[in-house]
KEKE-3310 file (N, C-alpha, C; in steps of 0.2 Angstrom, whole numbers, plus 5000, padded with zeros to 4 digits):
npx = (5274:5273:5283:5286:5286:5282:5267:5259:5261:5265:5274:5283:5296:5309:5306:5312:5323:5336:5342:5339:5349:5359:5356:5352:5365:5372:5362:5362:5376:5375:5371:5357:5348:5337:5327:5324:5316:5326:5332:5335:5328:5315:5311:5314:5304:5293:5294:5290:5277:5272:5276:5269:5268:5285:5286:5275:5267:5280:5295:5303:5316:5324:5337:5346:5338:5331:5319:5312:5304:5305:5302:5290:5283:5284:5276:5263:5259:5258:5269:5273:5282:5287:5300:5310:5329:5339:5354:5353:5347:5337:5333:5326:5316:5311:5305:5296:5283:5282:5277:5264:5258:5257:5247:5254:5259:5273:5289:5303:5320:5336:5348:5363:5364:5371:5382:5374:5365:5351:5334:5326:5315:5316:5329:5329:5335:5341:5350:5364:5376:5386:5397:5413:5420:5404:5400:5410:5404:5390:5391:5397:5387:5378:5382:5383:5367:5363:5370:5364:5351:5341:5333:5335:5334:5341:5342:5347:5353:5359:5374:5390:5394:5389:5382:5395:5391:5382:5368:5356:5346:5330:5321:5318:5319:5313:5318:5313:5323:5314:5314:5315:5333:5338:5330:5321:5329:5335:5335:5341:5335:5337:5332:5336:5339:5348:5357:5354)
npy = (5470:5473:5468:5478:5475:5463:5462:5454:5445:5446:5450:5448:5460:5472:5487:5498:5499:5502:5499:5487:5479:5482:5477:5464:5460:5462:5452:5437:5439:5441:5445:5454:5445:5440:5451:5460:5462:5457:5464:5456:5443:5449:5451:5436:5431:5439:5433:5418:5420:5426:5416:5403:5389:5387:5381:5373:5360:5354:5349:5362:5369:5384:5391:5399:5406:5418:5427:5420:5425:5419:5406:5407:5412:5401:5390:5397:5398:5385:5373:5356:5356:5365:5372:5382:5385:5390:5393:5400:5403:5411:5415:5406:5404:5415:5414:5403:5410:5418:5411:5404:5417:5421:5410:5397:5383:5378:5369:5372:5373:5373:5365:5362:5363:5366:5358:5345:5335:5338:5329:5335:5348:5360:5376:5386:5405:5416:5433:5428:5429:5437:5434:5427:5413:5410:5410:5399:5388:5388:5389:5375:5368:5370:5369:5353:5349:5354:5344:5336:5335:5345:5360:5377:5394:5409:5424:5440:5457:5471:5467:5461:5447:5432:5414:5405:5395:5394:5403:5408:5424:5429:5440:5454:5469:5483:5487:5493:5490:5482:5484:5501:5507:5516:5532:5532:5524:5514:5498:5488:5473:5456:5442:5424:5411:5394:5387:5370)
npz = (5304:5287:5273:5262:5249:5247:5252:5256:5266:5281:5295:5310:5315:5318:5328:5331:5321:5324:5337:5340:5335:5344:5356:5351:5351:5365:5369:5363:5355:5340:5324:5321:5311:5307:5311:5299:5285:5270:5255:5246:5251:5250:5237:5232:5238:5231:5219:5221:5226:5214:5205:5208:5204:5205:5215:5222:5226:5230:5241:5249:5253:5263:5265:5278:5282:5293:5294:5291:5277:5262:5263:5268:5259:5250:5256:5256:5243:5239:5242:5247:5258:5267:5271:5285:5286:5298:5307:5317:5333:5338:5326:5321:5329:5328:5317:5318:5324:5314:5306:5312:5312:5301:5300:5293:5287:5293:5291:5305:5306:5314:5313:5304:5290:5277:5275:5275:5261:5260:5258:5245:5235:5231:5233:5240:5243:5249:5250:5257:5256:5264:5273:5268:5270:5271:5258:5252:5257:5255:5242:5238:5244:5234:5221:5224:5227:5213:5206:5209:5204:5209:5210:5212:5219:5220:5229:5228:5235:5229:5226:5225:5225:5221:5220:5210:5202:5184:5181:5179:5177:5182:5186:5191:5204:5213:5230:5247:5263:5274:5292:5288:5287:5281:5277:5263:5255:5241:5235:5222:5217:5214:5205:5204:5194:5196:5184:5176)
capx = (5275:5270:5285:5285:5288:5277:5260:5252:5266:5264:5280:5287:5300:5312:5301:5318:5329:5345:5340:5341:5358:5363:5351:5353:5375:5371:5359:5366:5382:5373:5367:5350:5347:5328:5321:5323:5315:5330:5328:5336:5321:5308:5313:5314:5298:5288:5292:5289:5271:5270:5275:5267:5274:5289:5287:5269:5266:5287:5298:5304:5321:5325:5345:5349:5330:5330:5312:5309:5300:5305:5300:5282:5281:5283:5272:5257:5262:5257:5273:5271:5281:5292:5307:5315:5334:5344:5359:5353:5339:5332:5332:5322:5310:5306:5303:5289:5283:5279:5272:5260:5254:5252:5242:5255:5262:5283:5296:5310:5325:5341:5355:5369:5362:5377:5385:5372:5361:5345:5330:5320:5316:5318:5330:5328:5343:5343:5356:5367:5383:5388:5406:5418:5417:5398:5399:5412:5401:5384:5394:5398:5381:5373:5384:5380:5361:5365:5372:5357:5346:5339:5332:5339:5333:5343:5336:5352:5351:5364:5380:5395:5393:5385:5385:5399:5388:5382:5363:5349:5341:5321:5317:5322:5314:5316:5316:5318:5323:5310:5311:5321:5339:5340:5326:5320:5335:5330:5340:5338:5335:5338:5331:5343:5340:5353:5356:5355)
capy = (5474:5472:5471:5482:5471:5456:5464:5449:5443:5450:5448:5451:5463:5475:5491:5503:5495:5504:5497:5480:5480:5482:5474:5457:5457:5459:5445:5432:5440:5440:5452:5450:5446:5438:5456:5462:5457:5460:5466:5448:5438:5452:5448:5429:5430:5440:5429:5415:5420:5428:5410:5394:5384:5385:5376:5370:5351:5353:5350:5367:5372:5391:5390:5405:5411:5424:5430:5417:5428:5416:5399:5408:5412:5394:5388:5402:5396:5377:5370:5352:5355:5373:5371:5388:5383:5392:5388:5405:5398:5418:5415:5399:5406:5421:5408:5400:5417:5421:5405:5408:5425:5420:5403:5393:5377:5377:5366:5376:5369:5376:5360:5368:5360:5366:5353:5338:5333:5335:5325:5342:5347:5367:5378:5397:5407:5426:5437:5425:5430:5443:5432:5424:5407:5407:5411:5394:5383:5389:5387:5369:5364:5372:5363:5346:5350:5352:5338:5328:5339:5350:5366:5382:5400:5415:5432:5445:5463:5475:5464:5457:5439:5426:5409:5404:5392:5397:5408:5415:5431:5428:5444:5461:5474:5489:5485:5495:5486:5484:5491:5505:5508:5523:5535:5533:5521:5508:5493:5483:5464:5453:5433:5420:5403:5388:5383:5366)
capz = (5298:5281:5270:5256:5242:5248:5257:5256:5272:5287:5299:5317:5311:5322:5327:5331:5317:5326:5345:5340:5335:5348:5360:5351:5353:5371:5373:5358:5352:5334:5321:5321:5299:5308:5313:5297:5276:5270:5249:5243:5250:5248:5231:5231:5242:5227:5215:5221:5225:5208:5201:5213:5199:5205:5222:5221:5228:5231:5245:5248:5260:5262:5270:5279:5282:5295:5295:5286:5272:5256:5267:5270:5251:5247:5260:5253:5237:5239:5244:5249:5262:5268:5279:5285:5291:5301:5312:5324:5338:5338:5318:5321:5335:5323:5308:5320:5327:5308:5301:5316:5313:5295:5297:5288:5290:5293:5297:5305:5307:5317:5309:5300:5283:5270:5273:5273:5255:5262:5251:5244:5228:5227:5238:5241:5246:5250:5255:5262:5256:5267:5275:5263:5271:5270:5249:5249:5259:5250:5234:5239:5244:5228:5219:5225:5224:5207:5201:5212:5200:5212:5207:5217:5217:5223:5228:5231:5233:5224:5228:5218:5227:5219:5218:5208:5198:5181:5184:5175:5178:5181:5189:5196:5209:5217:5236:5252:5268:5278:5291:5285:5291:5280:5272:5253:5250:5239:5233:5216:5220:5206:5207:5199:5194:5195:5181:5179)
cpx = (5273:5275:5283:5283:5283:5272:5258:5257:5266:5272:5282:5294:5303:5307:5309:5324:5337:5347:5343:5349:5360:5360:5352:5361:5372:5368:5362:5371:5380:5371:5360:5345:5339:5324:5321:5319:5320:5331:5330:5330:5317:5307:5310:5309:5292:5290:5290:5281:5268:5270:5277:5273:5279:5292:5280:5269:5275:5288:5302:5311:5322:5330:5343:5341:5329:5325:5309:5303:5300:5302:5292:5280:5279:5275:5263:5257:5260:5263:5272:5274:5288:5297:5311:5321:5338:5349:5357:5347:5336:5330:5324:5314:5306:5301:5295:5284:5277:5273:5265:5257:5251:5249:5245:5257:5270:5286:5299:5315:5333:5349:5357:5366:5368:5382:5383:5371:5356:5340:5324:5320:5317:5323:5331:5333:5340:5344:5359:5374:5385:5395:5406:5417:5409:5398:5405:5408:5394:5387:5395:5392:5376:5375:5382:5372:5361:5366:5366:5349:5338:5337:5334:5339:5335:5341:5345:5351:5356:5373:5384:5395:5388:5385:5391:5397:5383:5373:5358:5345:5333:5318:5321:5316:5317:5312:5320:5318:5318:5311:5317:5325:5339:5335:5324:5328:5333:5333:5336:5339:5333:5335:5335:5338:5345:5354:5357:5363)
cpy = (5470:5472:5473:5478:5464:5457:5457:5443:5450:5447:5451:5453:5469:5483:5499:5497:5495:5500:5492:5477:5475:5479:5464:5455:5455:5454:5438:5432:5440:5445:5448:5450:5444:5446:5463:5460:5462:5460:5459:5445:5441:5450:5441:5430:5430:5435:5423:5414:5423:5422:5404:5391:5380:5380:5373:5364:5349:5354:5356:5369:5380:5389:5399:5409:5416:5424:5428:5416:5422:5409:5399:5409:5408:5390:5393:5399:5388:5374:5364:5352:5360:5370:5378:5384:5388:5391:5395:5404:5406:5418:5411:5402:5411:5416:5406:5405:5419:5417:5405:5411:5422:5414:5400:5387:5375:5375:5372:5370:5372:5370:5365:5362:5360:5361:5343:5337:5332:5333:5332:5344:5356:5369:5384:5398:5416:5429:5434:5427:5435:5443:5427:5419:5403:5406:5404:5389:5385:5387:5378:5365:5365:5368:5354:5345:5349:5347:5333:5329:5342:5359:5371:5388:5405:5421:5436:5451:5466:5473:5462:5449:5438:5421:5407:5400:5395:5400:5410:5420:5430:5435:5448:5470:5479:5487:5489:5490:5488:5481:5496:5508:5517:5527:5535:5528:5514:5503:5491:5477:5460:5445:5429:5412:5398:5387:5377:5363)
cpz = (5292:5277:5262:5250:5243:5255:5259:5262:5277:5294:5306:5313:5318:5321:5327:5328:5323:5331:5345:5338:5341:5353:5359:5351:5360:5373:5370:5355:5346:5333:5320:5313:5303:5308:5305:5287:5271:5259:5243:5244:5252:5240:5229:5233:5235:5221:5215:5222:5218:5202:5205:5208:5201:5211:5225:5220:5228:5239:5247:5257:5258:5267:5271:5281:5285:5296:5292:5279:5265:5258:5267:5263:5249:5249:5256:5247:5234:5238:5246:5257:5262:5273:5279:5289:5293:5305:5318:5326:5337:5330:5319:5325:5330:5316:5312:5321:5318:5302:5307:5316:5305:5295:5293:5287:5287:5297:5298:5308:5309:5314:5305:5294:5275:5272:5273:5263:5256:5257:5252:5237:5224:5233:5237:5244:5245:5254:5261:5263:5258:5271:5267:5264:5270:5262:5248:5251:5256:5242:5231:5238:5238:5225:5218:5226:5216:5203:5203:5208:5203:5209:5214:5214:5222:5225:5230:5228:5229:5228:5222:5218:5227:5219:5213:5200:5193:5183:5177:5177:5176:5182:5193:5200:5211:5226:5243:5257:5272:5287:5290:5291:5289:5275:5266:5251:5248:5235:5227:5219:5215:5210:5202:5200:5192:5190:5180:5175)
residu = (UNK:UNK:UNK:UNK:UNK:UNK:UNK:UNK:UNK:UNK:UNK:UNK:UNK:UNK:UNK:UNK:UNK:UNK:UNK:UNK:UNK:UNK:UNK:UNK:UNK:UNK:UNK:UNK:UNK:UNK:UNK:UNK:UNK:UNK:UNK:UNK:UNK:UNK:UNK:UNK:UNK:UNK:UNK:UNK:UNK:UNK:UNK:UNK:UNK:UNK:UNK:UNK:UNK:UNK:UNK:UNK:UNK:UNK:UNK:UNK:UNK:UNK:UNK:UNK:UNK:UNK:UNK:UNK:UNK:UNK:UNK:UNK:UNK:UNK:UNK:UNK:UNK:UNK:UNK:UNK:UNK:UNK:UNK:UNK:UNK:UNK:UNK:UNK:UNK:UNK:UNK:UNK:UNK:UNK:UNK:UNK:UNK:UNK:UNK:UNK:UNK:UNK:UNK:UNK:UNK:UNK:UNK:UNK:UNK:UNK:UNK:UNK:UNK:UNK:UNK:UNK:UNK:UNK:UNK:UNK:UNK:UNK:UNK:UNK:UNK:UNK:UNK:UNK:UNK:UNK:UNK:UNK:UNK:UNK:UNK:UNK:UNK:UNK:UNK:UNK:UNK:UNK:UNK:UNK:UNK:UNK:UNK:UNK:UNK:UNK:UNK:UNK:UNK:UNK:UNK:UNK:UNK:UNK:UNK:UNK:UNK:UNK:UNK:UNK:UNK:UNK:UNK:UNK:UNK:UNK:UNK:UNK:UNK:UNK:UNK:UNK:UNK:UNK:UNK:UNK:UNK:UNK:UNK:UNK:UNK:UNK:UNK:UNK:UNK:UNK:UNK:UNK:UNK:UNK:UNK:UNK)
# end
């Protein structure tokens, strides 16, 4: 599929939203965030291709990738060099699956990364904070990016969790999930950037 918001990505994507659910408990005990482009990194996806700039001849990580939609952006984008991470092996598999289909060239990486410092010089993030735990260990690791003077862009759809650290509003969309859970229901997706 083609999400909505960033045509110019083509994705291995859940064909019965509802199915998978329940299809990927029973095989990995996981929600499956891969089979979906979820309106945070539909978001962060489009801006990134709207502005290379931002990651153009840069080391580029996407924590938390899924369907690795914001990793694929960078990469499109002239990234020196993409990393989608994930800590979920079906996460990681789809990530390869999609750099694949689009021609792109992507690290994937399954290491639990919020608690290294890895040497990168952008970091994409969308719609990670869905547990409580996750929004203190992404908080953490933003942080210390930060002070190493790392750039860091956010994509979240219509939530109250946000990083913690202070933000600037770059950019806002109207994005349904693709593929859709539920009919014409269409989320705002804001991009944020770290400030430094």
């Amino acid at each position: 599929m083609r999400p909505t918001l960033v045509p110019e990505l083509e994705l291995y994507l859940a064909k019965q939203p509802f199915d998978i659910h329940q299809d990927a408990h029973e095989l990995c005990g996981d929600i499956p965030f891969w089979a979906f482009a979820w309106g945070g990194g539909q978001g962060l996806a489009r801006y990134i291709l709207d502005n290379p700039q931002a990651v153009a001849g840069k080391r580029v990580l996407d924590i938390g990738a899924g369907s690795a939609i914001e990793a694929l952006a960078a990469a499109k984008s002239g990234a020196k060099q993409s990393i989608a991470n994930d800590t979920d092996l079906v996460s990681s598999a789809a990530a390869a699956l999609n750099a694949e289909l689009n021609q792109l060239a992507l690290d994937v990486s399954s290491i639990d990364l919020l608690g290294e410092d890895p040497d990168i010089d952008v970091i994409l993030i969308g719609d990670v904070f869905y547990l409580p735990e996750l929004v203190t260990r992404v908080d953490a690791f933003l942080g210390r990016a930060r002070r190493r003077g790392v750039t860091a862009y956010f994509g979240d759809r219509t939530t109250t969790r946000r990083p913690a650290t202070p933000m600037t509003m770059l950019a806002e969309y109207l994005a349904p999930l693709t593929p859709e859970l539920e009919i014409g229901y269409i989320e705002t997706t804001r991009v944020w950037r770290l400030d430094a």
